[in-house]
Backbone as numpy.savetxt, mean C-alpha at the origin, in Angstrom:
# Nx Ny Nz CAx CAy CAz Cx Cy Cz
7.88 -17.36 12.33 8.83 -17.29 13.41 9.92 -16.29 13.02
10.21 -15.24 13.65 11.00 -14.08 12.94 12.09 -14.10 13.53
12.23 -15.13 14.47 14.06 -15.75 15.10 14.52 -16.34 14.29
13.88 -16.64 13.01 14.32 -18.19 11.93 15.04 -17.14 11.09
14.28 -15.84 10.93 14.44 -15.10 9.66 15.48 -14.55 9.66
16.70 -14.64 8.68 18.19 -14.21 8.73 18.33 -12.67 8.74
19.09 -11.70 9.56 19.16 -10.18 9.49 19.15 -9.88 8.50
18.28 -8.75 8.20 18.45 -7.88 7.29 19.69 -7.36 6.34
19.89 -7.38 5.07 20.71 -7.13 5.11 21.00 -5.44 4.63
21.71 -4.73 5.24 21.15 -2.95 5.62 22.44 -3.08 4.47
23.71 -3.63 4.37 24.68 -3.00 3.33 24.00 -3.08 1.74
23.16 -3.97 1.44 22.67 -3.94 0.17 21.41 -2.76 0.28
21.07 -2.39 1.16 20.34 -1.22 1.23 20.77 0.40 0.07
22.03 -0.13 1.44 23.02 1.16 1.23 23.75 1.11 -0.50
24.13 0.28 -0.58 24.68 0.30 -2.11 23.98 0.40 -3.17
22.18 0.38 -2.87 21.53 0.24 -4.03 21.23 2.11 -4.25
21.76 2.73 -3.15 21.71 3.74 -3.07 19.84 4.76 -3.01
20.14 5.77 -2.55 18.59 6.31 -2.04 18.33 7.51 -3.98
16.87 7.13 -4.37 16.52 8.29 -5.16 15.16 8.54 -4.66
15.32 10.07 -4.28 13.78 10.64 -3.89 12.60 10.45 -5.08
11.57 10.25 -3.89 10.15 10.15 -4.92 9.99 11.11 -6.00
9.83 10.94 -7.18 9.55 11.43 -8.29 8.34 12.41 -8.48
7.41 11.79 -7.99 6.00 12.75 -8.15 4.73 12.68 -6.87
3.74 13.17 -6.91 2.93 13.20 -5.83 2.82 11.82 -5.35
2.11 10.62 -6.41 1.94 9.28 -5.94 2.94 8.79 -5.26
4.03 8.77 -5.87 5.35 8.20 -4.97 5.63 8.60 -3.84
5.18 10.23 -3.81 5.87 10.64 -2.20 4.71 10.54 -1.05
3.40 10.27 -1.78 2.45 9.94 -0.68 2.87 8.53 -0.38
3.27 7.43 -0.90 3.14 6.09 -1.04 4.88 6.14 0.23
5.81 6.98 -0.49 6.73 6.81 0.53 6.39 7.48 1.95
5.54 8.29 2.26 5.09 9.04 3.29 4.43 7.77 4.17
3.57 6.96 3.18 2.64 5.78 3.88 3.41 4.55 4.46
4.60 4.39 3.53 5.88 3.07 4.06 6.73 3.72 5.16
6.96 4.84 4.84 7.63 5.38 6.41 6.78 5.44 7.72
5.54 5.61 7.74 4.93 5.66 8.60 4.66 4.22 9.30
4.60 3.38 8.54 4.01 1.99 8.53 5.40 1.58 8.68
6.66 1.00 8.25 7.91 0.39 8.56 8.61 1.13 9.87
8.64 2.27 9.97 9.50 3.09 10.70 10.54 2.99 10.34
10.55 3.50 9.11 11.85 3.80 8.39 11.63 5.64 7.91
12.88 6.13 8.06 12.85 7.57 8.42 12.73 8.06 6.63
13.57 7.64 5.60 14.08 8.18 4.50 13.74 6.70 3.18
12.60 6.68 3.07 11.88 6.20 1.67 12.66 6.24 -0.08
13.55 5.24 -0.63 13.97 5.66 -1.72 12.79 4.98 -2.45
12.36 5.47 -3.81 11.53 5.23 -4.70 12.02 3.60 -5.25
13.20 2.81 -5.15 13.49 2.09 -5.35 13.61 0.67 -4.44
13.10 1.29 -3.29 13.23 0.23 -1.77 11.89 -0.70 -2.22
12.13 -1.88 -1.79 11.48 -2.69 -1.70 10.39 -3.12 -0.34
9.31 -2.97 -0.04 8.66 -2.95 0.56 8.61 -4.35 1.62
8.99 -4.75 1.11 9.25 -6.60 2.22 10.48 -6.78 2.38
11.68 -6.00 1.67 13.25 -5.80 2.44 13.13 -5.12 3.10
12.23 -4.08 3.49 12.46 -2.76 4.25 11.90 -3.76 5.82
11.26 -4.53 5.82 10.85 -5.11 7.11 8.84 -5.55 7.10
8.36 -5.04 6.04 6.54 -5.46 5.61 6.78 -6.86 5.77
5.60 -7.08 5.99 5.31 -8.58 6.06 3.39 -8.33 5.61
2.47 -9.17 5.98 1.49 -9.11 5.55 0.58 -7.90 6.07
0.81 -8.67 7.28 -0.17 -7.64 8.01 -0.03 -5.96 7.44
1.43 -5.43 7.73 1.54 -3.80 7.71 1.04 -3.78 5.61
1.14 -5.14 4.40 0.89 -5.04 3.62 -0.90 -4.97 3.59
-1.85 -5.50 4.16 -3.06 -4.99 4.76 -3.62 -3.47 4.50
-2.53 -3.65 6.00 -2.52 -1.92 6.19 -2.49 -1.03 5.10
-1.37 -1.34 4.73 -1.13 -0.22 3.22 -1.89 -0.39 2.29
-2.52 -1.30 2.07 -3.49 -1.54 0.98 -4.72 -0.59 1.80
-4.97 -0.61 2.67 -6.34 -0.43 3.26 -6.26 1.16 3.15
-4.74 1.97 3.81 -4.65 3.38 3.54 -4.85 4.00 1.87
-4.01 3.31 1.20 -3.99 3.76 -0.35 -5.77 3.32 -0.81
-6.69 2.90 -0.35 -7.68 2.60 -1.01 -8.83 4.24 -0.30
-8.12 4.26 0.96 -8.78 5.68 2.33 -9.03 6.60 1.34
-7.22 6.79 1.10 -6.80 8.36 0.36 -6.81 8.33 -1.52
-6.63 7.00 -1.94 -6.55 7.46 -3.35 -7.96 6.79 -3.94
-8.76 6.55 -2.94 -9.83 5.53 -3.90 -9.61 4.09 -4.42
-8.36 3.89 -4.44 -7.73 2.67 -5.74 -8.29 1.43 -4.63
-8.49 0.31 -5.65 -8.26 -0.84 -4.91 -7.10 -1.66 -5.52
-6.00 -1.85 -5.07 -5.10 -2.51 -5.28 -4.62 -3.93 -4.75
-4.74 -5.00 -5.27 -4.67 -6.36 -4.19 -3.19 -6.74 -3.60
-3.05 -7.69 -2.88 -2.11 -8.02 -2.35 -1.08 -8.70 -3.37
-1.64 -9.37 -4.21 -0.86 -10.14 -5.12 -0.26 -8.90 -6.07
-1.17 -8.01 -6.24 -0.23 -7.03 -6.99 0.74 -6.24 -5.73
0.96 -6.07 -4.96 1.96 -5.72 -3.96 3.05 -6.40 -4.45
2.64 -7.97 -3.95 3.69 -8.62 -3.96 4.50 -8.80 -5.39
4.06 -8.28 -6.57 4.18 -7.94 -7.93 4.71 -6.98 -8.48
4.45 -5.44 -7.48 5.03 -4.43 -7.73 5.48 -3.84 -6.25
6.37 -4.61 -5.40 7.03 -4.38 -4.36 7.29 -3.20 -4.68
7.98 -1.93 -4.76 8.99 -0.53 -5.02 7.88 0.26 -4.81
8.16 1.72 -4.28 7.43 2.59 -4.63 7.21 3.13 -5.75
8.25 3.03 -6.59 7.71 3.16 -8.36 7.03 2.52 -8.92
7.25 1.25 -8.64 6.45 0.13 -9.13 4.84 0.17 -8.91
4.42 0.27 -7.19 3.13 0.66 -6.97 2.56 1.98 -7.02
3.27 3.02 -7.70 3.00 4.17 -8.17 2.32 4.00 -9.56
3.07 3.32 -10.29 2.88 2.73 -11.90 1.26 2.40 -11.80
1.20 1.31 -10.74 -0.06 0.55 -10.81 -1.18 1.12 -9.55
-0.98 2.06 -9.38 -1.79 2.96 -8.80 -2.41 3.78 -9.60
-1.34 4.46 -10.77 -1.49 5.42 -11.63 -2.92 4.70 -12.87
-2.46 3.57 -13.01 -3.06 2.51 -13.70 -4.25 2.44 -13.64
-4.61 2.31 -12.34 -5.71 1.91 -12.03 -6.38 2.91 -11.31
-7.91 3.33 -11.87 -8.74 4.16 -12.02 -9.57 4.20 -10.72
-10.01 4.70 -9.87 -10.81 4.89 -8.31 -11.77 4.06 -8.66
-11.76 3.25 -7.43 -12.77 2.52 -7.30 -14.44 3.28 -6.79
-15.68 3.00 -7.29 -16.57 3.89 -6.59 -17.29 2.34 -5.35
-17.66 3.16 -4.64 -18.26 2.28 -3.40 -19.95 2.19 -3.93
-20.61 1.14 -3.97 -21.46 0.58 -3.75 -22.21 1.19 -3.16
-23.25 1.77 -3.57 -24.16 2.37 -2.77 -25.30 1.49 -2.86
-25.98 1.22 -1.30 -27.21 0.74 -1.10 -28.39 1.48 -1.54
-29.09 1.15 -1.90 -30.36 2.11 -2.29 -31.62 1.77 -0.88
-32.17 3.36 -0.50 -32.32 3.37 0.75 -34.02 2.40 0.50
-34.49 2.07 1.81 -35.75 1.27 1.84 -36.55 2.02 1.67
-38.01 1.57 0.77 -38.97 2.48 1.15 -39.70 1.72 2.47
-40.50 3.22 2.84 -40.40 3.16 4.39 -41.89 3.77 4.61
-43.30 3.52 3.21 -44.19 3.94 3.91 -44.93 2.64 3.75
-44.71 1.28 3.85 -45.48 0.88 4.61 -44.78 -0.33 5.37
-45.17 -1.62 5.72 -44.62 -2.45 6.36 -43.45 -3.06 5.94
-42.34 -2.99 6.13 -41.28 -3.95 5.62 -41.64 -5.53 5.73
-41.09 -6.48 4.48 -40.99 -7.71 5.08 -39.90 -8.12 6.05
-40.27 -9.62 6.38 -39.27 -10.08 7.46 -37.79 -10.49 5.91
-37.28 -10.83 6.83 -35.97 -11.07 5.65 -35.70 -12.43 6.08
């Protein structure tokens, strides 16, 4: 219920002050939270569930960072390394996942039923 949930609070935003992304991972990862929060200006230090994430858009971001970097990263580590530094760290960490390849049927004579 997000009427229960107390406002944001934007002055502790502001005082923790903004530092730009450091390196490629970070500024793709802040490129992916701006797009996904609608938040205009990404500090490497923002927290991803103060900024306004909840599960679902955390989904999402898991599902993009796995598109573009290969990684599989879980939710529990999200919720572990909230920051864009933080999930930069454990992006960096962790090595591309390869996809599963089916190996195709042979196909010269009758298949069984399954």
């Amino acid at each position: 219920d997000r009427k229960a949930l107390p406002a944001p609070d934007a002055d502790a935003l502001i005082r923790r002050g903004y530092e730009a992304p450091q390196d490629e991972t970070e500024t793709l990862l802040a490129g992916i939270w701006s797009d996904l929060l609608k938040v205009e200006r990404i500090s490497r230090h923002d927290q991803f569930f103060e900024l306004g994430g909840h599960s679902l858009l955390a989904v999402q971001l898991l599902s993009r960072l796995r598109r573009k970097l290969g990684t599989r990263i879980t939710l529990r580590e999200l919720f572990d390394a909230p920051t864009v530094r933080g999930l930069a760290s454990l992006v960096s960490a962790t090595a591309p996942s390869e996809a599963q390849s089916i190996p195709k049927a042979n196909r010269s004579g009758r298949l069984p039923l399954s």
